[in-house]
C-alpha positions as CSV (number, residue, x, y, z in Angstrom):
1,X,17.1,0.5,44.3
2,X,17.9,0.5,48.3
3,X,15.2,-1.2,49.9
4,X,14.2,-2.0,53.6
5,X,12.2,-4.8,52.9
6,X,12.3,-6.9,50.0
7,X,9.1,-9.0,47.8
8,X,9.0,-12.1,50.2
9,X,9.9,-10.4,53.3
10,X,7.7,-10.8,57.0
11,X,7.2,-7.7,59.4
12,X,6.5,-7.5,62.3
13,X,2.9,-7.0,62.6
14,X,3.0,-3.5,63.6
15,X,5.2,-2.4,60.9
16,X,2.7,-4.5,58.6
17,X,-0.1,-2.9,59.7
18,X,1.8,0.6,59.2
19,X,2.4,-0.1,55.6
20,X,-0.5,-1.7,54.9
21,X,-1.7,1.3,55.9
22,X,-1.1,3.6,52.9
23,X,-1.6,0.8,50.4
24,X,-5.4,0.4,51.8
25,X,-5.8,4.6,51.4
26,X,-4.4,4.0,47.5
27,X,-7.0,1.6,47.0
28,X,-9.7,3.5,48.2
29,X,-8.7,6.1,46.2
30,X,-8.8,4.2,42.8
31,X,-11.9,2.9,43.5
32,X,-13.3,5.8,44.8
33,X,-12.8,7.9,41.9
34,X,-14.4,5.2,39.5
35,X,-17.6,4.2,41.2
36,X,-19.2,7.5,39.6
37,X,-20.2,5.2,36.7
38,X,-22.7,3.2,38.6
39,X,-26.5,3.2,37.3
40,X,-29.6,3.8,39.3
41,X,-31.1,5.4,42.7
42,X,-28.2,6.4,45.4
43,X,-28.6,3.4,47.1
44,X,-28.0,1.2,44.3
45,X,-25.3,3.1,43.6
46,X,-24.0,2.4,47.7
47,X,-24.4,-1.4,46.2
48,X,-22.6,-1.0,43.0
49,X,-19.6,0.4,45.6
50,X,-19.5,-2.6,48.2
51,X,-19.2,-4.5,44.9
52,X,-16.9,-3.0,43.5
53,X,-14.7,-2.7,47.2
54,X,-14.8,-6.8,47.3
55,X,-14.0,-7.5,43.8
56,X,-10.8,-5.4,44.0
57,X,-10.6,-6.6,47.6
58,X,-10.1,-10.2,46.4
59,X,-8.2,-9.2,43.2
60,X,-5.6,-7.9,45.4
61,X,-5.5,-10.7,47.6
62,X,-5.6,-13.0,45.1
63,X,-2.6,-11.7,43.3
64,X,0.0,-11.2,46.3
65,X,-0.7,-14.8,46.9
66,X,-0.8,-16.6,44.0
67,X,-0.6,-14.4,40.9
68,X,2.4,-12.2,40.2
69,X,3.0,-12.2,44.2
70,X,4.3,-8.5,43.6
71,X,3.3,-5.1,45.8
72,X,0.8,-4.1,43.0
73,X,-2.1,-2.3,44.1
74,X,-5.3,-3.4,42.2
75,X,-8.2,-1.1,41.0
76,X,-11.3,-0.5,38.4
77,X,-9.6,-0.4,34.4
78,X,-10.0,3.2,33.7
79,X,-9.6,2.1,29.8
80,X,-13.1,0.0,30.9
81,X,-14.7,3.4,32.6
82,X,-13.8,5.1,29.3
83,X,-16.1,2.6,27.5
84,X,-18.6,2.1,30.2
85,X,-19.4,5.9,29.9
86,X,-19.3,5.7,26.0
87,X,-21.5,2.9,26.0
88,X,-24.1,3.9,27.8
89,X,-24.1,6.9,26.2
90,X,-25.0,5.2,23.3
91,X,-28.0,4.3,25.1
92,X,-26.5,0.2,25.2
93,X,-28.2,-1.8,28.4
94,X,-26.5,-2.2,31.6
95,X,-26.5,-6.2,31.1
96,X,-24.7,-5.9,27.4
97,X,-22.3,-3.7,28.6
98,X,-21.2,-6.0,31.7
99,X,-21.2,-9.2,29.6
100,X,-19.0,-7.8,26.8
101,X,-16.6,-7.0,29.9
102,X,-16.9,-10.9,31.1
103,X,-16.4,-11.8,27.5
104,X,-13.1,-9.7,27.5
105,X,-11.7,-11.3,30.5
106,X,-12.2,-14.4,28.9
107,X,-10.3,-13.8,25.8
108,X,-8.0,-12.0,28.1
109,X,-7.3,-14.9,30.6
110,X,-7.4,-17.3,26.7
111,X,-4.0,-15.5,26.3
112,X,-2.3,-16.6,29.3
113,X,-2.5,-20.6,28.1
114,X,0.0,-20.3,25.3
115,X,3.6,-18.7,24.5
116,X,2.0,-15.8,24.1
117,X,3.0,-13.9,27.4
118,X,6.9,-15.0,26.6
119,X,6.9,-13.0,23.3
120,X,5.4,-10.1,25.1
121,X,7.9,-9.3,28.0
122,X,10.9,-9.9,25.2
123,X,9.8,-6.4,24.2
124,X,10.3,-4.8,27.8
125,X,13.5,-3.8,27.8
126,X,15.1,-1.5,30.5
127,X,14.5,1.6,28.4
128,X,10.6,0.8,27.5
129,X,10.4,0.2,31.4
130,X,12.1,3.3,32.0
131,X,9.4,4.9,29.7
132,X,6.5,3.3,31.3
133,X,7.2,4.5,34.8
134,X,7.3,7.9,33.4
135,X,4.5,7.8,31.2
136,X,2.2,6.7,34.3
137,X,2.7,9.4,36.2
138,X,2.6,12.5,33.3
139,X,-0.4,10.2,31.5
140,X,-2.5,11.2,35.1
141,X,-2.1,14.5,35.1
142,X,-5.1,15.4,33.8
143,X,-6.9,12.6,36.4
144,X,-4.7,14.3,39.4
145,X,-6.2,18.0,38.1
146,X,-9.4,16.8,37.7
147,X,-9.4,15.8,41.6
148,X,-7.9,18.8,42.9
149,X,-10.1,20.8,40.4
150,X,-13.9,20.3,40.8
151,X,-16.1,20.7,37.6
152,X,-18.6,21.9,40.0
153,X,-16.7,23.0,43.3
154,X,-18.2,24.9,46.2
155,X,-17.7,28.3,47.2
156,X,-13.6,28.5,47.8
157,X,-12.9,24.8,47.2
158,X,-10.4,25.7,43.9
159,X,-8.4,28.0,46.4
160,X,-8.5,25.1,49.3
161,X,-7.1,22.6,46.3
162,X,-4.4,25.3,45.5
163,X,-2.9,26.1,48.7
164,X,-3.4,22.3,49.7
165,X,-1.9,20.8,47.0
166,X,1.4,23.4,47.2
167,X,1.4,23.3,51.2
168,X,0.6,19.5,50.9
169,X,3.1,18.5,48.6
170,X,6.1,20.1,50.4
171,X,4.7,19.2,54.0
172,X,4.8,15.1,52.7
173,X,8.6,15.9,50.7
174,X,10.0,17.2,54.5
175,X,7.8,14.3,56.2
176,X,9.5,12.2,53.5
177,X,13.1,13.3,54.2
178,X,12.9,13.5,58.1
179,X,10.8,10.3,58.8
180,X,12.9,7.6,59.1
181,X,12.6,3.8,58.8
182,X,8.9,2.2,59.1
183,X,7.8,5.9,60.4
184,X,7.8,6.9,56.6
185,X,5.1,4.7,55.9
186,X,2.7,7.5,58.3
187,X,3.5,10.1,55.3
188,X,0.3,9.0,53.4
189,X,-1.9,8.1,56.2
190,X,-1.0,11.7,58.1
191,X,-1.9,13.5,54.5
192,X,-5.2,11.7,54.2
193,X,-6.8,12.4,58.0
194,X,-5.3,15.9,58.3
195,X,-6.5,17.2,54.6
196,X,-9.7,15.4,54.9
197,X,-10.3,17.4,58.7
198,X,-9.2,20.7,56.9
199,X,-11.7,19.8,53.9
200,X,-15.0,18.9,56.0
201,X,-14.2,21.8,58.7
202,X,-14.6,23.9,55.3
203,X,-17.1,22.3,53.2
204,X,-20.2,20.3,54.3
205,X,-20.0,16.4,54.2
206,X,-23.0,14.7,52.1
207,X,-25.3,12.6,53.7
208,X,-25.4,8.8,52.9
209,X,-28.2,6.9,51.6
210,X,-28.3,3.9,54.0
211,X,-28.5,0.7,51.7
212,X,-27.1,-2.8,53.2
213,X,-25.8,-5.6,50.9
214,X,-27.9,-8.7,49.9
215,X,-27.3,-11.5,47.9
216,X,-30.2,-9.7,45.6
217,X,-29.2,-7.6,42.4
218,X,-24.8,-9.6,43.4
219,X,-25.2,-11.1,39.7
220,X,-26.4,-9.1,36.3
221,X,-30.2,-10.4,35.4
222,X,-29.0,-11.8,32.4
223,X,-26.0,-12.8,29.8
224,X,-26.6,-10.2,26.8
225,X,-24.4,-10.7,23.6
226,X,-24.2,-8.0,21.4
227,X,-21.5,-7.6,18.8
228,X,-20.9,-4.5,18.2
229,X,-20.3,-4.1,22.1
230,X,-18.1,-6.7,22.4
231,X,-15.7,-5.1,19.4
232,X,-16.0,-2.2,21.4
233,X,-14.6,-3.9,24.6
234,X,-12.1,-6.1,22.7
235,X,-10.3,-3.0,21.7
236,X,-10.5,-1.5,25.6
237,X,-8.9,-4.6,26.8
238,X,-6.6,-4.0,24.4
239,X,-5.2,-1.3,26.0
240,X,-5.9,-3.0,29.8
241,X,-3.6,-5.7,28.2
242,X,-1.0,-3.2,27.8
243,X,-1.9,-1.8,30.9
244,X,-1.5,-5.0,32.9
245,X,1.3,-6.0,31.5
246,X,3.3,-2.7,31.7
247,X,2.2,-2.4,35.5
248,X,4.1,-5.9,36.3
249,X,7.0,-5.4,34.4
250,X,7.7,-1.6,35.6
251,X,7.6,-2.9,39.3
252,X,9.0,-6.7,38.5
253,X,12.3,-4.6,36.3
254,X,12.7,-2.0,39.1
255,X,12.9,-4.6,41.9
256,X,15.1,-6.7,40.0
257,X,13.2,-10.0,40.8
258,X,13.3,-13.2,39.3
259,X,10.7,-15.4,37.1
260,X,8.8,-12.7,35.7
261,X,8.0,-14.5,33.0
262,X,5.7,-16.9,35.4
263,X,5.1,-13.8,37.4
264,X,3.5,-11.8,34.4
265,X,1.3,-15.0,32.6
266,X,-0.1,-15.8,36.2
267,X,-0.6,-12.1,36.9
268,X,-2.4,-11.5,33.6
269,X,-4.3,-15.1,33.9
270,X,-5.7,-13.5,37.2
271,X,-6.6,-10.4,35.8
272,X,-8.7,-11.9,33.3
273,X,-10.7,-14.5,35.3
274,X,-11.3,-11.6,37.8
275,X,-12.2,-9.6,35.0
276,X,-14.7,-12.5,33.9
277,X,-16.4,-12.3,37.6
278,X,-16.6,-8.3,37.5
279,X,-18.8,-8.7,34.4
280,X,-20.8,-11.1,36.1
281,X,-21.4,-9.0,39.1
282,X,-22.0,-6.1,36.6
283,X,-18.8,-3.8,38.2
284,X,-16.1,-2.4,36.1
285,X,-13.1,-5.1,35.6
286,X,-10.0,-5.0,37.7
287,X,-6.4,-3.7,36.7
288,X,-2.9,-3.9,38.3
289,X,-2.2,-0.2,38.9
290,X,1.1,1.6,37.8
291,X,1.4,3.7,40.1
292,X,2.7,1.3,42.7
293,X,6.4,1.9,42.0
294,X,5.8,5.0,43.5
295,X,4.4,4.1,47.1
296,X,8.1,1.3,47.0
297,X,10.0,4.3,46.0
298,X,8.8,6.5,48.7
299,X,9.3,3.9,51.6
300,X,11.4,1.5,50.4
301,X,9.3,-1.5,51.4
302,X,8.6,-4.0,48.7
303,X,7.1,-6.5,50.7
304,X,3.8,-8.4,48.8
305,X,2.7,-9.2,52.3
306,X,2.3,-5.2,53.6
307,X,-1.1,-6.0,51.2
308,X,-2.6,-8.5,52.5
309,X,-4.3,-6.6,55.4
310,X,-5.3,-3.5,53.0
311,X,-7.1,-6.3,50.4
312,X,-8.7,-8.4,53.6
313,X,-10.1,-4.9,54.9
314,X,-11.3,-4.4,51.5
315,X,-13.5,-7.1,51.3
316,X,-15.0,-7.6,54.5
317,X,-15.6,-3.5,54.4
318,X,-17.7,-4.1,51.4
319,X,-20.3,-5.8,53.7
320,X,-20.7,-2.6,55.6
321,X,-22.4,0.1,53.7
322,X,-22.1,2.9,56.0
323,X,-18.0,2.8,56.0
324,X,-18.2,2.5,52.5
325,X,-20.0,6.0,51.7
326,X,-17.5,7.6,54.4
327,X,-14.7,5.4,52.2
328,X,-15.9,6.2,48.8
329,X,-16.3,10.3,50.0
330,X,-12.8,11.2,51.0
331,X,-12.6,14.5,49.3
332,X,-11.5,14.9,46.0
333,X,-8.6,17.4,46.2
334,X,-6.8,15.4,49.3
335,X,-6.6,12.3,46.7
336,X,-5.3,14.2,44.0
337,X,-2.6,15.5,46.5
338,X,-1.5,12.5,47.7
339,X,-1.4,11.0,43.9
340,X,0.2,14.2,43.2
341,X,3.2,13.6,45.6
342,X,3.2,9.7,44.5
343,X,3.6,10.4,40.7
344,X,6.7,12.7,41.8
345,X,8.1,9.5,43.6
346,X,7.6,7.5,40.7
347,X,9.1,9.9,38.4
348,X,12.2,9.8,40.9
349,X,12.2,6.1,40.6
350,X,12.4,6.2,36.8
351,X,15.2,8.8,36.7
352,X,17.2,6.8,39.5
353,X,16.9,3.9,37.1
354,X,17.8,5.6,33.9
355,X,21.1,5.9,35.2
356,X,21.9,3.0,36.9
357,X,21.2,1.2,33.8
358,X,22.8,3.4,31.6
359,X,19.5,3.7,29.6
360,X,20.4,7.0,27.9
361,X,23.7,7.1,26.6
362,X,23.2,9.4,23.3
363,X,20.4,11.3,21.5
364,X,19.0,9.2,20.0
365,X,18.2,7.4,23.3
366,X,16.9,10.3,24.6
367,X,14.5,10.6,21.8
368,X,13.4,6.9,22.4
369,X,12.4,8.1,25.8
370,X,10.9,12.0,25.4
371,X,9.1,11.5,22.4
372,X,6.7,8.5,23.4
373,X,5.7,11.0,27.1
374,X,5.0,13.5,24.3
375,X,2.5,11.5,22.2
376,X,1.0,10.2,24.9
377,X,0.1,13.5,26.8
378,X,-1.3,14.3,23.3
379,X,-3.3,11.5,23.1
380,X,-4.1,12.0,26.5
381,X,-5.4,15.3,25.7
382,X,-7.2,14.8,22.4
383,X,-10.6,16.0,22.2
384,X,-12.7,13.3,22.4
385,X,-15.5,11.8,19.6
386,X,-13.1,13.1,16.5
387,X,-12.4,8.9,16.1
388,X,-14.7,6.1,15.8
389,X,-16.0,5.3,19.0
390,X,-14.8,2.0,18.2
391,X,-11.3,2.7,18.5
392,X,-11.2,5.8,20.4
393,X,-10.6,3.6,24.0
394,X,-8.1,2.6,22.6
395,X,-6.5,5.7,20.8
396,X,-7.9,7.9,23.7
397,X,-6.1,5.9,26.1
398,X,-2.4,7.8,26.6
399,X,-0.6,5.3,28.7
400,X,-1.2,2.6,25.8
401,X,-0.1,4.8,23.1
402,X,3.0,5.8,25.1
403,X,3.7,2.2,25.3
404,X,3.3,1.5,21.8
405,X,4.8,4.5,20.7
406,X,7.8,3.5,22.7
407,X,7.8,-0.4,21.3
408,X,8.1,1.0,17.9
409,X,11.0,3.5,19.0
410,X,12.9,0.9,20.5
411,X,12.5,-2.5,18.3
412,X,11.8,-0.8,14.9
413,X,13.2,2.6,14.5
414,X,16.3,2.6,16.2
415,X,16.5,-1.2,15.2
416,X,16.7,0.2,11.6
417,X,19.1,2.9,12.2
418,X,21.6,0.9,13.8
419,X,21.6,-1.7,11.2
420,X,22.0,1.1,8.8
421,X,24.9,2.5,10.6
422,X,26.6,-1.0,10.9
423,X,26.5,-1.1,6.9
């Protein structure tokens, strides 16, 4: 891939600023979309955001500096909202249900000390990578709908999403096309202020609740062990296992970079530790996102450093609870729109690399690669509680599955077949 600016490169600080720019509005927008799960009055819930903002804040930050040092935006696990939600359904306390997630990061971060992360990326090869880019963006479809969509939308919102999302989507493909050099990075930034202006000229803008931080309520009242939780959290980070991992090697293949091996244990090893502090501050656990091939495809920067102003921002935001409610209530259908036209990127990015690695070369490739995005939008899709809440995380969870489904394509199926045909 044809970049401007590769991992390691410096900008000038206005075309930093630019860039950092659209990663900030990306991160927003993943942690936006999961602070729904928070507990309690609206103003605790205001609380439960500014935590959330500085733990992802300094996950981010953390990792451009001195974990996988890739342009990986960091947000809440989804796999973890998915058994958040079930748990406390369940009717499981708050402080079980955050300790089980410290207790995963610890057994997730345990991994990193061994060999363990050297077997795993032997299984990434170029077509599993190939895969995984794909299978990010089709395995949010139903995320990017629900956004654009409301379950309960006002008067004429559904049309606004509609005609947004179709006028949107071209408007940021000609901005795309025409824009040239650090200007491209404005295609996200323009999208956010002029859809959220058309969305609030429309449709009334809530009123915030007016909390400010303190260093009461920062830590969970108490460490809660309860088995059956933790089983349950095990198999989600599971999947945010696969999750991490897939993220770093996707962008790490597509760059082209070297020493991912150290890149991926130190990314993971970060991942859990800040997953370990999440629990203890009772806020859903961090995640490398996979979606960021998509914002280096569309601009063609690469550079780790565009993020260190959007994860600094992040975390000295969180003390301020006013700009978090007018963070944390961009509208709905102008994220799904921008997330719409990143996926398309992303999809690009996997296609371009298909065939500069020659990926696909007979049907049986081809099979390798469509029949994993198949499962995994069926997965994706499956009505949920027809499994063991146990597993369903897991099995619910279609970017996992895809990835699985994939591994045993690749290093089992066609393994056999072509030693059969070699006989």
């Amino acid at each position: 891939m044809k970049l401007k600016y590769n991992i390691d490169d410096k900008l000038p600080i206005g075309q930093q600023m630019m860039y950092a720019a659209q990663w900030l509005i990306l991160a927003i927008a993943v942690v936006s979309t999961s602070a729904f799960v928070a507990q309690g009055s609206a103003a605790e819930k205001l609380f439960y955001s500014q935590k959330l903002f500085a733990i992802m804040g300094a996950t981010g930050l953390v990792q451009v500096l001195l974990g996988h040092k890739l342009p990986i935006v960091v947000g809440p696990a989804a796999v973890l909202l998915v058994g958040v939600i079930s748990s406390l359904g369940a009717g499981a306390p708050t402080t079980a249900i955050y300790s089980s997630i410290a207790i995963g990061g610890l057994l997730v971060t345990l991994l990193t000390l061994g060999n363990v992360m050297r077997r795993i990326q032997r299984l990434f090869t170029p077509r599993i990578v190939i895969v995984i880019l794909m299978l990010i963006a089709l395995t949010l479809a139903p995320v990017i709908k629900g956004l654009i969509f409301a379950a309960n939308p006002h008067e004429g919102e559904h049309i606004f999403g509609l005609i947004f999302t179709v006028v949107g989507c071209i408007a940021m493909v000609i901005l795309n096309r025409t824009l040239k050099g650090v200007a491209k990075s404005l295609v996200i930034p323009i999208a956010l202020v002029v859809g959220s202006a058309i969305y609030y000229w429309l449709f009334p803008m809530p009123a915030s609740s007016g909390t400010a931080a303190s260093l009461n309520g920062v830590l969970i009242d108490n460490f809660t062990f309860d088995w059956s939780l933790v089983v349950a959290f095990v198999i989600c980070y599971i999947a945010l296992l696969i999750n991490d991992i897939g993220s770093i090697e996707a962008l790490g293949t597509m760059l082209g970079v070297e020493g991912m091996e150290r890149r991926l244990r130190r990314g993971v090893r970060i991942t859990g530790i800040m997953n370990i502090l999440a629990g203890a501050t009772g806020v859903l656990g961090p995640v490398n996102y996979s979606m960021s091939p998509g914002v280096v495809a569309s601009t063609g920067c690469a550079s780790r450093w565009t993020l260190v102003p959007a994860t600094l921002f992040m975390i000295v935001v969180a003390l301020f609870p006013d700009a978090i409610f007018l963070l944390t209530n961009i509208p709905n259908p102008v994220i799904g729109v921008i997330l719409l036209f990143l996926m398309g990127t992303q999809l690009a990015a996997g296609l371009e690399m298909t065939h500069a690695t020659g990926s696909v070369q007979s049907f049986a490739d081809g099979l390798t690669v469509g029949l994993p995005l198949m499962m995994a939008m069926l997965f994706q899709l499956m009505p949920r509680g027809i499994l063991p809440s146990v597993i369903e995380p897991l099995v619910g969870n279609g970017f996992a599955m895809g990835v699985i489904m994939v591994i045993i394509m690749e290093h089992i199926i066609n393994r056999s077949a072509k030693k059969e045909a070699q006989r």
